[in-house]
C-alpha positions, 0 to 999 in steps of 0.5 A: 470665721473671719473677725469682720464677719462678727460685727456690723455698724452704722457710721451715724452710730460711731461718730455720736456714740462713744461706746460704738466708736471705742468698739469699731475702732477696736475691730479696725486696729485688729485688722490694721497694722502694715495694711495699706490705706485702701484695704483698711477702707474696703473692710471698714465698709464691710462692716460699717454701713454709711461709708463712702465708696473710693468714687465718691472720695475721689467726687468729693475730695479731689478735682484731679485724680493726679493732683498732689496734696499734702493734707491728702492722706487726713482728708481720705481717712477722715471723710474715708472711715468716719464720714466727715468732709473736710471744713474749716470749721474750728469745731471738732471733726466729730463734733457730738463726741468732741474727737478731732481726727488726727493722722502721723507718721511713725519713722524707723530708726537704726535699732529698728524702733519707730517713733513719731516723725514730727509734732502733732499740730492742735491749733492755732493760737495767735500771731507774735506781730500782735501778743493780744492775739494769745490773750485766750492763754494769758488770761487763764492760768490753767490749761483746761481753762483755756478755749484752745483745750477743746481741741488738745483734750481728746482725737482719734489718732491713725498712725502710718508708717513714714514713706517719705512722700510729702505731696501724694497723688490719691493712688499714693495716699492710698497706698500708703500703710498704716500701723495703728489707731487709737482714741486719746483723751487727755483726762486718761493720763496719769497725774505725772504726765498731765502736770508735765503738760500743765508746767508746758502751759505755764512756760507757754504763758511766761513766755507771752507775758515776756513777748518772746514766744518760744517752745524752749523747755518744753516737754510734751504740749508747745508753742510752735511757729504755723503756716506758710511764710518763715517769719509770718508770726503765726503761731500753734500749740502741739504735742511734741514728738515724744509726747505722741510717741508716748501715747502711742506706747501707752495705748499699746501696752493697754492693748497688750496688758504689759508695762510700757517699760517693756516696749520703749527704746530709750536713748537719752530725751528720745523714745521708740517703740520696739518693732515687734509693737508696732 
């Protein structure tokens, strides 16, 4: 019997229950790894009432089938696997359970590892053509104090495998693989790993107080310039690269019930995951 014939639910269930939407994704990520982003679409459906049909997707997410976006592959799995359309809105995207959903892509490197590609953009966080714009950081000296934590604290995180294409028509979003997905919540983490955040924040910190706003030295959580425009001042905090390869791996030794040090691929400050992993 096939493992998708074992389980239903309804999507109004998974995104305000934490113990339906840990289970549903459970049953995704059986199914999910080198699977292209239609196919992962059509089994949720199968086991997830409420989900929209790829008519709809294209009705509400597109106004040309052939335009190309950047934020296009996000908006489908957003709206796709969990039902919420795109907004502005600064709140989380599931909003009673306080997940954002998050979408990355893992590279291959030459040892056949893979990690992630880039950072992972959390929020934006203020303007250098104005430092009273980060009063929200350099008012709280802990990072969990901070209005900005909400929105670093916990997502659902798809990761896809890298194909290279930055502005995707829908058939490209589509066709897209994925690799894995997986929950994050910041307070799961080790002691030694959430103190290297906090001594992020802190650097973060020191340098608004000094008015020279800078990632330099920081590990995991950094502040980075955002938005169109070299030179527009904008700036957002992110988890680097490592950082989310990191939790990749970690996520996955949970999965497998093995030491993360058995699926890592170090070299240097630079980590990947084994390809048999992932």
């Amino acid at each position: 019997m096939s493992i998708l014939n074992t389980y239903s639910c309804n999507i109004l269930d998974v995104v305000s229950n934490i113990t339906v939407l840990r289970k549903y994704l459970e049953y995704l990520n059986k199914i999910i790894k080198n699977k292209s982003l239609r196919e992962i679409l059509q089994c949720a459906r199968s086991i997830c009432s409420g989900l929209p049909s790829e008519e709809e997707l294209i009705k509400n997410l597109l106004s040309n089938k052939n335009k190309t976006d950047k934020g296009l592959t996000g908006k489908i799995i957003e709206y796709g696997l969990f039902g919420q359309k795109p907004n502005s809105d600064s709140s989380p995207d599931i909003i009673k359970l306080g997940y954002d959903i998050k979408t990355c892509a893992f590279k291959t490197l030459k040892n056949g590892g893979k990690n992630a590609k880039e950072r992972q953009t959390l929020t934006n966080c203020g303007n250098t053509t104005n430092y009273e714009t980060f009063n929200n950081i350099s008012i709280n000296e802990y990072f969990s104090e901070c209005d900005y934590y909400k929105k670093c604290r916990s997502f659902i995180l798809i990761v896809r495998n890298d194909d290279k294409i930055k502005f995707k028509t829908l058939d490209e979003s589509l066709d897209q693989t994925m690799l894995c997905i997986m929950c994050f919540n910041i307070e799961n983490l080790s002691t030694e790993i959430c103190e290297i955040i906090n001594n992020d924040y802190t650097m973060i910190r020191q340098t608004i107080y000094e008015k020279k706003v800078s990632q330099k030295g920081q590990k995991f959580l950094h502040i980075h310039p955002h938005g169109a425009g070299h030179g527009s001042g904008n700036r957002a905090l992110g988890y680097t690269a490592n950082f989310i390869t990191l939790i990749v791996a970690l996520n996955i030794a949970e999965i497998h019930k093995i030491n993360i040090e058995d699926i890592l691929i170090k070299k240097g400050t630079s980590i990947s995951i084994k390809k048999e992993f992932l």
